[in-house]
Backbone as a chain_set.jsonl record, in Angstrom:
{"seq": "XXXXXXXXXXXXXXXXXXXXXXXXXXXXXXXXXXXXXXXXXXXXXXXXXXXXXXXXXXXXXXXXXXXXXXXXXXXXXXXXXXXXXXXXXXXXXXXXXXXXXXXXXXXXXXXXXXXXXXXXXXXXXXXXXXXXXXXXX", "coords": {"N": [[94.219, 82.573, -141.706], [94.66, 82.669, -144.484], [94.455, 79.907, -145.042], [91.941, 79.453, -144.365], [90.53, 81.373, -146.502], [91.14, 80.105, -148.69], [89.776, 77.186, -148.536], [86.989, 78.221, -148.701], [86.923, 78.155, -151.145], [86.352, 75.929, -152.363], [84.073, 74.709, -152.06], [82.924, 72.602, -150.46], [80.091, 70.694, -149.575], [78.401, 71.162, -146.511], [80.933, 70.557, -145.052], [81.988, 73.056, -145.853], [81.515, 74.339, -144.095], [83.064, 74.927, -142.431], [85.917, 76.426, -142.749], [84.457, 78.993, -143.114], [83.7, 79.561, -140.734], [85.93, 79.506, -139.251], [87.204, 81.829, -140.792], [85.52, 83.772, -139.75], [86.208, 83.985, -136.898], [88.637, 84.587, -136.869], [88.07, 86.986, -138.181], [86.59, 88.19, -135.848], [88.7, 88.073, -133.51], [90.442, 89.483, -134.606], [90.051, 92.22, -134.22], [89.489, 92.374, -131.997], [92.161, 92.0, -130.716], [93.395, 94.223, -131.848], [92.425, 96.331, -130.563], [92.451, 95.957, -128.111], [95.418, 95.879, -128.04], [95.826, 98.562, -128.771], [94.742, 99.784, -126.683], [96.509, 99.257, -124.528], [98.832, 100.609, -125.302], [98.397, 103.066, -125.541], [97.692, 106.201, -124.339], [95.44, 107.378, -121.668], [93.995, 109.868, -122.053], [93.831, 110.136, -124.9], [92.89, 107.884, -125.413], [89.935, 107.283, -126.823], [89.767, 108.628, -128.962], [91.657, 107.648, -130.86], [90.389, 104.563, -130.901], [88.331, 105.362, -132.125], [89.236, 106.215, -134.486], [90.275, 103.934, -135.038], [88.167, 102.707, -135.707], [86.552, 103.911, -137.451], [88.857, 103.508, -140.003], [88.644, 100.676, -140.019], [85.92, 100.193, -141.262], [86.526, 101.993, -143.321], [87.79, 100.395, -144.761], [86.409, 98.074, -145.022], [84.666, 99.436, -146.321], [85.864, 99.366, -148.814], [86.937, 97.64, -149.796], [84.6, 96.134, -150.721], [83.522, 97.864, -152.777], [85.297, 97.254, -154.377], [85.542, 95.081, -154.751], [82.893, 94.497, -156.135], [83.022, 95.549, -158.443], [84.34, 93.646, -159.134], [82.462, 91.187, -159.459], [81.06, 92.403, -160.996], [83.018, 92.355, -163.39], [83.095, 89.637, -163.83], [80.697, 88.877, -164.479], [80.165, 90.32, -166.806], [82.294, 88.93, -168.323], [80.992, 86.262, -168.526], [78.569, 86.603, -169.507], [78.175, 85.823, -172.72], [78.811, 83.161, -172.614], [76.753, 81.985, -170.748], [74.274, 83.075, -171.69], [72.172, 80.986, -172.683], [71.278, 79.609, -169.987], [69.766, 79.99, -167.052], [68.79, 82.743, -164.448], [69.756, 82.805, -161.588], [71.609, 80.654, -162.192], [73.385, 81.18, -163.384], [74.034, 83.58, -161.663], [75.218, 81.943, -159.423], [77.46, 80.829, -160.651], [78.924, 82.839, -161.228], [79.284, 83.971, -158.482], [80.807, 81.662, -157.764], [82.97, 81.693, -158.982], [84.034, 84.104, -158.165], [85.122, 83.83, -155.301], [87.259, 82.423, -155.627], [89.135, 84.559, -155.914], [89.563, 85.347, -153.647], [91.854, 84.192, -152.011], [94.287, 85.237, -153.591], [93.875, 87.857, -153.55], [94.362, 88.206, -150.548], [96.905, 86.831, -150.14], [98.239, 88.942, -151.715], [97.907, 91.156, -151.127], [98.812, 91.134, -148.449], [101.756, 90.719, -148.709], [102.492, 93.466, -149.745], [101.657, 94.916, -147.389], [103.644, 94.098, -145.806], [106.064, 94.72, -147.295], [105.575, 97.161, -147.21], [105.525, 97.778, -144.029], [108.126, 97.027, -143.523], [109.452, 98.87, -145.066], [108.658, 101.229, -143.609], [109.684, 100.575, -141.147], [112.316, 100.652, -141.154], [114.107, 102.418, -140.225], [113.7, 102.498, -137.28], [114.878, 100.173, -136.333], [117.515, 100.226, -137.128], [118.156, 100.999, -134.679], [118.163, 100.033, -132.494], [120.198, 98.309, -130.326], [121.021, 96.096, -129.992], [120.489, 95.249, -132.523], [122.359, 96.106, -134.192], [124.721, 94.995, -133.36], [124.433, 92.73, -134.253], [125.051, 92.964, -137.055]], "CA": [[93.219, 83.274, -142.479], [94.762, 82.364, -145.906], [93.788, 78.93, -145.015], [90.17, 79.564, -144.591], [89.526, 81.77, -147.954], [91.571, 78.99, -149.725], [89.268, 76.266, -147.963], [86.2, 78.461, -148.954], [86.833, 77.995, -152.659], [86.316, 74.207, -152.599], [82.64, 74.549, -151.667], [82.056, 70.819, -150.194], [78.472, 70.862, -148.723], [78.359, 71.153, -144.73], [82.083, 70.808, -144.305], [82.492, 74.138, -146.121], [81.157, 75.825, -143.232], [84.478, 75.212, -141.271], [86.159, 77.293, -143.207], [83.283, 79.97, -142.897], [83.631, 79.809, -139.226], [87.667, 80.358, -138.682], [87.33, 83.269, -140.831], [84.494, 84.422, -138.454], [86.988, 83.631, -135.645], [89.528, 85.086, -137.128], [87.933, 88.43, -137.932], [87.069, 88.985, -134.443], [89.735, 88.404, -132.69], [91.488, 90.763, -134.826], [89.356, 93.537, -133.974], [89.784, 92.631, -130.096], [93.392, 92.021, -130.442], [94.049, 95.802, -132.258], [91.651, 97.055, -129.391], [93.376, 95.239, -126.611], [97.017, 96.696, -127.711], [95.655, 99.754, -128.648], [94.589, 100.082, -125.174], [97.631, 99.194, -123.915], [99.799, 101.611, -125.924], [97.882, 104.628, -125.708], [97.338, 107.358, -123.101], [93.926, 107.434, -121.322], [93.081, 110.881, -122.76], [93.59, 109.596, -125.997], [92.639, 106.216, -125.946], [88.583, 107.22, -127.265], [89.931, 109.052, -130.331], [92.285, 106.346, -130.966], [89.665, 103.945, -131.069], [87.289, 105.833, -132.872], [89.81, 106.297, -135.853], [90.817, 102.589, -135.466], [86.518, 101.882, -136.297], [87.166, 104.538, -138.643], [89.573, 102.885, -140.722], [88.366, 99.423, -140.669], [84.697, 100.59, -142.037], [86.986, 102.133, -144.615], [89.132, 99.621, -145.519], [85.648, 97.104, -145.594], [83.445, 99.793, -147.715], [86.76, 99.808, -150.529], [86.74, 96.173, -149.959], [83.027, 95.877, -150.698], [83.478, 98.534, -153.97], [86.431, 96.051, -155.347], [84.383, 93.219, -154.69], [80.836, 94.828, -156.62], [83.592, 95.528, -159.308], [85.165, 92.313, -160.085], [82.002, 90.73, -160.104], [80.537, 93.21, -162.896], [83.958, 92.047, -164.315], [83.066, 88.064, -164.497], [79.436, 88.896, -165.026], [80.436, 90.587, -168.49], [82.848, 87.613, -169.206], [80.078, 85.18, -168.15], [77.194, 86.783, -170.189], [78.355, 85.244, -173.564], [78.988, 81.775, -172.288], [75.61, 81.46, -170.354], [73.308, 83.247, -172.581], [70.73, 79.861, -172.697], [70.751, 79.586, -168.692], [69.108, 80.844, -165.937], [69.229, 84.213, -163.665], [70.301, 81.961, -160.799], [72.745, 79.476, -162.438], [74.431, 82.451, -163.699], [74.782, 84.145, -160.287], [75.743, 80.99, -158.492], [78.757, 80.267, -161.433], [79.578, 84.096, -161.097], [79.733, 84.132, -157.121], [81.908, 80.434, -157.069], [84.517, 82.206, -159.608], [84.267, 85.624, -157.421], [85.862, 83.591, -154.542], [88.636, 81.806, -155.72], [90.221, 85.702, -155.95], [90.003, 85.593, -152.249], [93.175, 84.062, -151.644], [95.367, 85.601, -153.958], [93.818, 89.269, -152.997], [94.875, 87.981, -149.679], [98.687, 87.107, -150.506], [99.175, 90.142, -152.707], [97.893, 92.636, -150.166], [99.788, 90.464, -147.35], [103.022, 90.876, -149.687], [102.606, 94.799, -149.848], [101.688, 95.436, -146.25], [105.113, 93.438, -145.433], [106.683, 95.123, -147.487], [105.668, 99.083, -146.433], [106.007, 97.622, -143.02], [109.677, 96.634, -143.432], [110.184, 100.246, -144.79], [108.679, 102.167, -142.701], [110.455, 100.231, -140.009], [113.845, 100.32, -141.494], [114.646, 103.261, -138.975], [113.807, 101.92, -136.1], [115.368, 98.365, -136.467], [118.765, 100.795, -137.191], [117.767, 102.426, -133.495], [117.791, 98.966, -131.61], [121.22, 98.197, -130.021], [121.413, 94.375, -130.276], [120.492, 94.66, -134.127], [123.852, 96.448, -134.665], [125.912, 93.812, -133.052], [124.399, 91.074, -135.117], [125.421, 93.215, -138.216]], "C": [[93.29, 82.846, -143.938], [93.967, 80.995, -145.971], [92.119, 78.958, -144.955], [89.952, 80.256, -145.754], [90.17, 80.45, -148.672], [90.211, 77.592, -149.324], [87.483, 76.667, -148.57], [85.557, 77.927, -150.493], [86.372, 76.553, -152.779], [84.684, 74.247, -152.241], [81.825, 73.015, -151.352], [81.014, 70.966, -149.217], [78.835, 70.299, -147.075], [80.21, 71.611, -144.312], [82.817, 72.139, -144.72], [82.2, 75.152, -145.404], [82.351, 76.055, -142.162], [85.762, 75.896, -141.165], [85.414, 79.1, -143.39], [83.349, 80.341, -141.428], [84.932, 80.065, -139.017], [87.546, 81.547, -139.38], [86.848, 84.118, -139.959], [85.646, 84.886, -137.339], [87.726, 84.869, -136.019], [89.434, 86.833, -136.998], [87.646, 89.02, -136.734], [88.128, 88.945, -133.619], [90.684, 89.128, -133.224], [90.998, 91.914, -134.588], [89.577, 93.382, -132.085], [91.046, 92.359, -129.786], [93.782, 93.447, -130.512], [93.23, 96.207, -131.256], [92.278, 97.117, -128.537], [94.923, 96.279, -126.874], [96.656, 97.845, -127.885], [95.246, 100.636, -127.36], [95.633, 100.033, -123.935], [98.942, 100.108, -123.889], [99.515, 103.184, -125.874], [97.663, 105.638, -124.822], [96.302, 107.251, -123.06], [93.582, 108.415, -122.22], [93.022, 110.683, -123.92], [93.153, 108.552, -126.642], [91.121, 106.581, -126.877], [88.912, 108.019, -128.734], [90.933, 108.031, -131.377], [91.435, 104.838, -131.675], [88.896, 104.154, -132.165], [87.817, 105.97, -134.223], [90.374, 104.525, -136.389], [88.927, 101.965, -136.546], [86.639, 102.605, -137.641], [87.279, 103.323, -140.115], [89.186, 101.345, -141.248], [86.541, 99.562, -141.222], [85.36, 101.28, -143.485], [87.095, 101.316, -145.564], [87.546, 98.202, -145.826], [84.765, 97.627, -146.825], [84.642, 99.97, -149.143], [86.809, 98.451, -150.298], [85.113, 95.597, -150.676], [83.049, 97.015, -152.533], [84.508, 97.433, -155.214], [85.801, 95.057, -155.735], [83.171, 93.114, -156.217], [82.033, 94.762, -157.757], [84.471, 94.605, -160.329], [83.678, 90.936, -159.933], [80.966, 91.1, -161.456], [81.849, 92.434, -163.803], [83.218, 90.482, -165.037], [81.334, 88.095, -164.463], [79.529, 89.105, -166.315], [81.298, 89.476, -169.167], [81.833, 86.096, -168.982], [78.859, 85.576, -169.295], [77.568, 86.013, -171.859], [78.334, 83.502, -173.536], [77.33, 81.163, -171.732], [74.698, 82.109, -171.076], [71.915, 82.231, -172.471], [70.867, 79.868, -171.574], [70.131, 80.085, -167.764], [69.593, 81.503, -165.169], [70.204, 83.108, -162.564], [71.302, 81.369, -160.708], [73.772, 80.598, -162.776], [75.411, 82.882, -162.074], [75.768, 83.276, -159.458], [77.238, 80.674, -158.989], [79.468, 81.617, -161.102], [80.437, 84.395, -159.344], [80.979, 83.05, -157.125], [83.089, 81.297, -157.605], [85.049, 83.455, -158.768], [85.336, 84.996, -156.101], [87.172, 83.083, -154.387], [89.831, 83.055, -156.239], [90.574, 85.358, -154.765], [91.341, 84.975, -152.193], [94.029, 84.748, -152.132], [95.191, 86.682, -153.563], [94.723, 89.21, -151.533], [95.929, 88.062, -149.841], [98.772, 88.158, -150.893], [99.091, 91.013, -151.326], [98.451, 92.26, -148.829], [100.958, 91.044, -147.8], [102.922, 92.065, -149.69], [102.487, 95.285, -148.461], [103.223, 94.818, -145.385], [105.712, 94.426, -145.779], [107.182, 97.015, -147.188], [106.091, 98.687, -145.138], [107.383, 97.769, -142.866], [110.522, 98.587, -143.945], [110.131, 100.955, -144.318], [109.423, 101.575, -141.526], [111.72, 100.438, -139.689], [114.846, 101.28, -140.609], [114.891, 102.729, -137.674], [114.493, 100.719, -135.919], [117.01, 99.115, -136.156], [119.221, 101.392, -135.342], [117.967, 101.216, -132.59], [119.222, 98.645, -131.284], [121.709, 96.513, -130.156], [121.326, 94.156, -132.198], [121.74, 95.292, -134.776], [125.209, 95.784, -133.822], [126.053, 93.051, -133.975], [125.077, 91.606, -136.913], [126.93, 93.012, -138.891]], "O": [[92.267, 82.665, -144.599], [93.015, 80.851, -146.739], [91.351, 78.332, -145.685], [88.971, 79.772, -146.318], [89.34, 79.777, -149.283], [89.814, 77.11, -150.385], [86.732, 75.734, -148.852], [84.454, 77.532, -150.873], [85.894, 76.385, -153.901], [84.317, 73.073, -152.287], [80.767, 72.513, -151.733], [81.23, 71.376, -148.077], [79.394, 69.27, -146.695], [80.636, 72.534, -143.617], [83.905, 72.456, -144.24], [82.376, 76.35, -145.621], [82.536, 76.973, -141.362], [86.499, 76.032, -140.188], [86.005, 80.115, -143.759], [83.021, 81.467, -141.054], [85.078, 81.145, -138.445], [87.767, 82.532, -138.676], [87.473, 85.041, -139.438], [85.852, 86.062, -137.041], [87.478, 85.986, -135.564], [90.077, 87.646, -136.333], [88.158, 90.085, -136.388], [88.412, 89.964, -132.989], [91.683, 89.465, -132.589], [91.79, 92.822, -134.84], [89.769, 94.259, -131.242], [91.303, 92.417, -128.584], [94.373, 93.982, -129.574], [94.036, 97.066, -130.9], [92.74, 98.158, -128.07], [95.363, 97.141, -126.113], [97.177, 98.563, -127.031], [95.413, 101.838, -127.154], [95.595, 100.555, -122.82], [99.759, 100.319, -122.993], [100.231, 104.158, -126.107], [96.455, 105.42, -124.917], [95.721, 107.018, -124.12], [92.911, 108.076, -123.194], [91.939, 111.079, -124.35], [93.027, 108.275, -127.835], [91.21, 105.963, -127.937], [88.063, 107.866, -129.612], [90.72, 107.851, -132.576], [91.797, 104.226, -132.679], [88.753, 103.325, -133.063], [87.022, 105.873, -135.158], [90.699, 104.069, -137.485], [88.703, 101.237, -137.513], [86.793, 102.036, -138.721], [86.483, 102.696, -140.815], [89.322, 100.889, -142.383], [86.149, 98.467, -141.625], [84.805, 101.129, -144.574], [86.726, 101.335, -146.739], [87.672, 97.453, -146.795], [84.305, 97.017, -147.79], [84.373, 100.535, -150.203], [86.502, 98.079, -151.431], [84.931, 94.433, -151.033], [82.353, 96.512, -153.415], [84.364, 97.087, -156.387], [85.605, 94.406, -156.762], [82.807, 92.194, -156.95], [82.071, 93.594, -158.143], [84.966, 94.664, -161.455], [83.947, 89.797, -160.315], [80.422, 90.483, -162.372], [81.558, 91.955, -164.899], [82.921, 90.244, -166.208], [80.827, 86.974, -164.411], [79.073, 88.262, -167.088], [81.11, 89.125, -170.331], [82.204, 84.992, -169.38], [78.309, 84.645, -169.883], [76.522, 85.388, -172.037], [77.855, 82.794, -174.421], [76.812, 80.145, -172.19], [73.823, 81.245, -171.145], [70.797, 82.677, -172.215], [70.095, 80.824, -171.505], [70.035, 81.267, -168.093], [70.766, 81.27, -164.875], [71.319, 82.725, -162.918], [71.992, 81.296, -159.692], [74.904, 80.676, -162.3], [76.537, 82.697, -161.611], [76.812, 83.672, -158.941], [78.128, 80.349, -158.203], [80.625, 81.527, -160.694], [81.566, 84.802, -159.068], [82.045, 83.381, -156.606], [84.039, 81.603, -156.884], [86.238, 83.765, -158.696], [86.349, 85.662, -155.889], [87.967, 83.195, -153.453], [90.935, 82.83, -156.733], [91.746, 85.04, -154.567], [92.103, 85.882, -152.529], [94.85, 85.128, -151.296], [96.212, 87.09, -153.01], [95.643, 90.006, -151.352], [96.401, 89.198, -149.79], [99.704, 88.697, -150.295], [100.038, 91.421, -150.653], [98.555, 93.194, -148.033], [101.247, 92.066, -147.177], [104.133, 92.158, -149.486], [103.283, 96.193, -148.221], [103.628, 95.334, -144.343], [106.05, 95.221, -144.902], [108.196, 97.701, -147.057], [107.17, 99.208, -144.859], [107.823, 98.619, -142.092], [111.484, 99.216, -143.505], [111.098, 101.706, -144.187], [109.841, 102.485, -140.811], [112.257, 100.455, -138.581], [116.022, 101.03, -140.345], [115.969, 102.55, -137.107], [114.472, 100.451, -134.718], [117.68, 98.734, -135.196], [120.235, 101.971, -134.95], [117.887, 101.691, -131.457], [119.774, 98.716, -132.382], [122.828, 96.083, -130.433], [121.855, 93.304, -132.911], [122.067, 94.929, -135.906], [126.384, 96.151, -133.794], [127.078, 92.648, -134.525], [125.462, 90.802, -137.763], [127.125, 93.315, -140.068]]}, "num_chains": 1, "name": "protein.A"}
């Protein structure tokens, strides 16, 4: 996934759609992978509320993705309006959108790097709970 927003930023005509398409990929099969185990892990009677909080959550997590987004390009719109002043509505947008993407990756790493890291603590119990990981200690 990192590889495709990084791949996005480079905007080379036609072959930048191949990067456009693994993300594609990518995002569904993560929505039918968390489906799939969630279906696997869950009790029948619960599996439809389960679900329904998993759609939930990722409509969340895209409409605060989508508020961040509107917000960091008001950001490099206001640092752009001094510089382009003599150009056009268009050329503007187009310089504003290329700079808007080359966050994507690092948003990526950072919020990779923090979900690791809650992971690892909320885990830190269970790992203690596993009988082979207190041999190797």
């Amino acid at each position: 996934m990192s590889s495709a927003l990084l791949g996005m930023t480079f905007f080379i005509p036609y072959a930048g759609l191949i990067p456009l398409i693994l993300l594609a990929v990518v995002m569904y099969l993560m929505g039918f992978f968390i489906s799939y185990y969630l279906n696997q892990v869950t009790e029948s009677r619960q599996r439809a509320t389960v679900l329904s909080f998993k759609g939930l959550s990722l409509n969340l997590a895209y409409g605060i993705i989508g508020i961040l987004y509107s917000l960091l390009l008001v950001m490099l719109r206001d640092q752009a309006a001094p510089a382009s002043a003599h150009q056009k509505g268009s050329v503007v947008e187009n310089l504003i959108f290329t700079k808007s993407l080359a966050w994507f990756p690092w948003y990526f790493a950072i919020i990779t790097v923090i979900m690791f890291l809650f992971a690892c603590w909320r885990l830190r119990d269970v790992y203690d709970q596993i009988p082979s990981a207190k041999t190797r200690k």
